[in-house]
C-alpha positions as CSV (number, residue, x, y, z in Angstrom):
1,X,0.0,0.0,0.0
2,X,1.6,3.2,-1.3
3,X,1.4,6.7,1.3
4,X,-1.6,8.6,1.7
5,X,-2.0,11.3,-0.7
6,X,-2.1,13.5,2.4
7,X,1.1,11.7,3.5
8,X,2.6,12.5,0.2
9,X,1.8,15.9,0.7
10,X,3.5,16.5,4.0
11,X,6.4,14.8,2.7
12,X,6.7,17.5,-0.2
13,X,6.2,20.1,2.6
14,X,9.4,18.8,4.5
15,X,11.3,19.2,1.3
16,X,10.1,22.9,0.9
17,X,11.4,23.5,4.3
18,X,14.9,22.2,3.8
19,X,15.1,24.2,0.4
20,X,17.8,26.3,1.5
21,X,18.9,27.1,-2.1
22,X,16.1,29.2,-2.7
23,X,16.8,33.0,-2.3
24,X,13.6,33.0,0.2
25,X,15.3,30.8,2.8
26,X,17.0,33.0,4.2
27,X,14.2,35.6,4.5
28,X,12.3,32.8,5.9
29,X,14.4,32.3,8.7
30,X,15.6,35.8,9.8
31,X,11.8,36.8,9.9
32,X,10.5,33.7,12.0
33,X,8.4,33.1,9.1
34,X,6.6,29.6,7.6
35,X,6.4,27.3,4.8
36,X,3.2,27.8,3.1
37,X,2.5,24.9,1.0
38,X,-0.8,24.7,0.8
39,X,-3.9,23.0,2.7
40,X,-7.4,21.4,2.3
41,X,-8.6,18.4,1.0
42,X,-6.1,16.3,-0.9
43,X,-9.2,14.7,-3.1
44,X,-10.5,17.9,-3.7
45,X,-12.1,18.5,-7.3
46,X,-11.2,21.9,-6.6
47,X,-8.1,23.9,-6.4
48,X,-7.0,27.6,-6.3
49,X,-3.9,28.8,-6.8
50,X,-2.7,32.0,-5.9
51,X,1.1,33.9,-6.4
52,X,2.3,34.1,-3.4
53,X,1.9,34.2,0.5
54,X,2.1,37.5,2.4
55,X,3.1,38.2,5.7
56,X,-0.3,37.1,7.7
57,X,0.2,34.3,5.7
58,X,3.9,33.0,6.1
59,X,3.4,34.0,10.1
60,X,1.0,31.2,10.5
61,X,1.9,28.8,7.9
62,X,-1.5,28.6,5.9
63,X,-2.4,30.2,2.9
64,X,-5.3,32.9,2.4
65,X,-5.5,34.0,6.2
66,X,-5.5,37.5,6.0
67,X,-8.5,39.7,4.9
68,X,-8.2,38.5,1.4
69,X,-8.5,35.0,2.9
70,X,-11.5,36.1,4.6
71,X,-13.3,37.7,1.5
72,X,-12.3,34.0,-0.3
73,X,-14.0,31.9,3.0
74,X,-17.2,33.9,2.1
75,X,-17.0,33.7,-1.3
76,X,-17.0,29.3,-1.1
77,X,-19.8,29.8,1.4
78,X,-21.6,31.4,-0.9
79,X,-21.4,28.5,-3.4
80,X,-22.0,26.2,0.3
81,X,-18.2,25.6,0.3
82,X,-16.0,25.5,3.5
83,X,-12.5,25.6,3.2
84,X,-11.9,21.9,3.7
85,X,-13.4,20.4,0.9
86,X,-11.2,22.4,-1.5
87,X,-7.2,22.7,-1.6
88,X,-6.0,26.0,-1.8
89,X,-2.1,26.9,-2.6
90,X,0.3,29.4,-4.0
91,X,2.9,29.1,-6.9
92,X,5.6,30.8,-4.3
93,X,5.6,28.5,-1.4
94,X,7.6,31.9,0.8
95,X,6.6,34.8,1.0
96,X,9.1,37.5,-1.1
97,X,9.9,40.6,0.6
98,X,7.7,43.4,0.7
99,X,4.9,41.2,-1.7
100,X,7.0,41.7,-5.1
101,X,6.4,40.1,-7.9
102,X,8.1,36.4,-7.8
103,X,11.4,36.3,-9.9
104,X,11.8,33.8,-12.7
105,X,14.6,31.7,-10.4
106,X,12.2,32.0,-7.4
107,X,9.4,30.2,-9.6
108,X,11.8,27.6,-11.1
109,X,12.7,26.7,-7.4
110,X,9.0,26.2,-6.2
111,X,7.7,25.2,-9.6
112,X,8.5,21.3,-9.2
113,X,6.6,21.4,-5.8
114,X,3.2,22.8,-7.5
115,X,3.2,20.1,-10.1
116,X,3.3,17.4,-7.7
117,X,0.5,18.9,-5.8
118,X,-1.3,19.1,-9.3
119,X,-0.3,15.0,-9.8
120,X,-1.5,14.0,-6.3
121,X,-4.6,15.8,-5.9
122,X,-5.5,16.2,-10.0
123,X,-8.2,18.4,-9.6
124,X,-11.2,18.7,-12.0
125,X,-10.7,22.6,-11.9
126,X,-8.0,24.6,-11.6
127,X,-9.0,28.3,-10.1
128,X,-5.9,31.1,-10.6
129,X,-6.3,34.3,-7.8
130,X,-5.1,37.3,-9.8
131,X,-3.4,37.8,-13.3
132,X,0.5,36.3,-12.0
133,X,-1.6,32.7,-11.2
134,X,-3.5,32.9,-14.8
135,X,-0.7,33.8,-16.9
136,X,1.8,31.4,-15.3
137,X,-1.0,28.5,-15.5
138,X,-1.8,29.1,-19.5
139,X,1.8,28.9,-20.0
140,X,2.2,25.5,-17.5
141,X,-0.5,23.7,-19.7
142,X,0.3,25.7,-22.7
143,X,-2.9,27.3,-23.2
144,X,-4.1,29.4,-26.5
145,X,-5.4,32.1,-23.9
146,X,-1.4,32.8,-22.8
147,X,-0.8,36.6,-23.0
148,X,-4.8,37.6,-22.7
149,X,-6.0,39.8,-20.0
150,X,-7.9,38.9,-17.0
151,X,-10.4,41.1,-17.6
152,X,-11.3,39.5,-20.8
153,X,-11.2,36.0,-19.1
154,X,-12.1,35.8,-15.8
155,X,-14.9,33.5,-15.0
156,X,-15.1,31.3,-17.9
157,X,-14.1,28.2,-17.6
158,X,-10.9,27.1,-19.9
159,X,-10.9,23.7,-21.3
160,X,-7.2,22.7,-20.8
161,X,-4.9,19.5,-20.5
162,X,-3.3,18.8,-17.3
163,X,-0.2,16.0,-17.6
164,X,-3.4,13.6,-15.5
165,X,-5.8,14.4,-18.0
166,X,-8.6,17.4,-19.0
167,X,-9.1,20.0,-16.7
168,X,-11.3,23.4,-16.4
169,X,-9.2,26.6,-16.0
170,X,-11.3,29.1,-14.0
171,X,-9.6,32.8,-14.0
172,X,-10.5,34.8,-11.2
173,X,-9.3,38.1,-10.1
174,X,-7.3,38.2,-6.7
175,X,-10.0,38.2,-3.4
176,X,-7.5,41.7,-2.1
177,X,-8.9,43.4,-5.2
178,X,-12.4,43.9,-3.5
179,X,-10.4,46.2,-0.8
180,X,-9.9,49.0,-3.6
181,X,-12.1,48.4,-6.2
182,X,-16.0,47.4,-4.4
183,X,-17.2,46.9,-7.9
184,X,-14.9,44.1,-7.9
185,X,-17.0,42.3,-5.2
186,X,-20.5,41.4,-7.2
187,X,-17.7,40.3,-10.2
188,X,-16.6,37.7,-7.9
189,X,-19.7,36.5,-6.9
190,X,-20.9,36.2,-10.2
191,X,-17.6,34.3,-11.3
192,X,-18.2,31.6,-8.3
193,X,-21.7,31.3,-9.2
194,X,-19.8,29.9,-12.5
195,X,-17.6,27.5,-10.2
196,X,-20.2,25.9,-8.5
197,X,-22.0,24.8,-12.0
198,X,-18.9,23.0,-12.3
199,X,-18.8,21.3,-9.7
């Protein structure tokens, strides 16, 4: 009998936590910060994806804890979704300094560790946070929409080959972007209105 899938998880997390060769190590440890690999439910036929973690974030090891976390928590309950039963993660597995924009050898570093969590838990949609999860996904699964803007895209769901098989691509814009735009709020609402049709 092969590991748990959960196992398997936590096992990729310890490797994350010895990876002293990425540039975030070290910012890691000087700022008493954690790993963020991800959590939920390792058979979910869900999964978002987000850039990066931010400070709330890497103090508590769990991604989406802040007040952008909190506007995504009431967003799945408004589809009559908890947290659990979906697995949420970020491409960046540290949080960069200041919340920059990840650099290219960052995301070759951390890159390896999202496509295993892609193999193990193969969900049946893939959900990007913000433009830095879209674009990088259309490029991961090489995707005709590469280069075309989130406003265009997001909430339609993007038929799309994952190395396990066909998945749904869902773009959504970032949950922080309801804090300066409150349009932004009823656009999300409407675009997980599309995510639970899917499910």
């Amino acid at each position: 009998m092969g590991k748990s899938k959960a196992a398997q998880l936590e096992a990729l997390k310890g490797e994350v936590e010895k990876l002293s060769a990425s540039p975030l190590y070290a910012y890691r440890q000087e700022n008493g910060y954690q790993v963020v690999f991800g959590e939920g439910d390792p058979g979910a036929r869900l999964m978002f994806i987000g850039e990066a973690p931010g400070k709330q974030e890497a103090l508590k090891g769990r991604p989406f804890v802040g007040a952008a976390g909190r506007v995504l928590d009431d967003l799945l309950q408004s589809i009559g979704l908890e947290r659990a039963g979906v697995y949420i993660t970020n491409i960046l597995k540290d949080r960069p300094p200041e919340n920059r924009d990840p650099r290219r050898e960052e995301i070759a570093l951390y890159v390896p560790f999202l496509r295993r969590q892609l193999e193990l838990i193969r969900p049946a949609v893939i959900v990007t946070l913000g433009r830095f999860a879209m674009q990088f996904i259309f490029e991961e699964l090489d995707m005709p929409q590469q280069g075309g803007s989130i406003s265009l895209l997001h909430g339609q769901p993007l038929e799309a080959t994952a190395p396990y098989g066909p998945v749904a691509v869902v773009p959504l814009f970032h949950p922080a972007v309801t804090f300066y735009k409150r349009d932004q709020q009823q656009i999300l609402k409407d675009d997980f209105q599309v995510l639970k049709s899917l499910l």
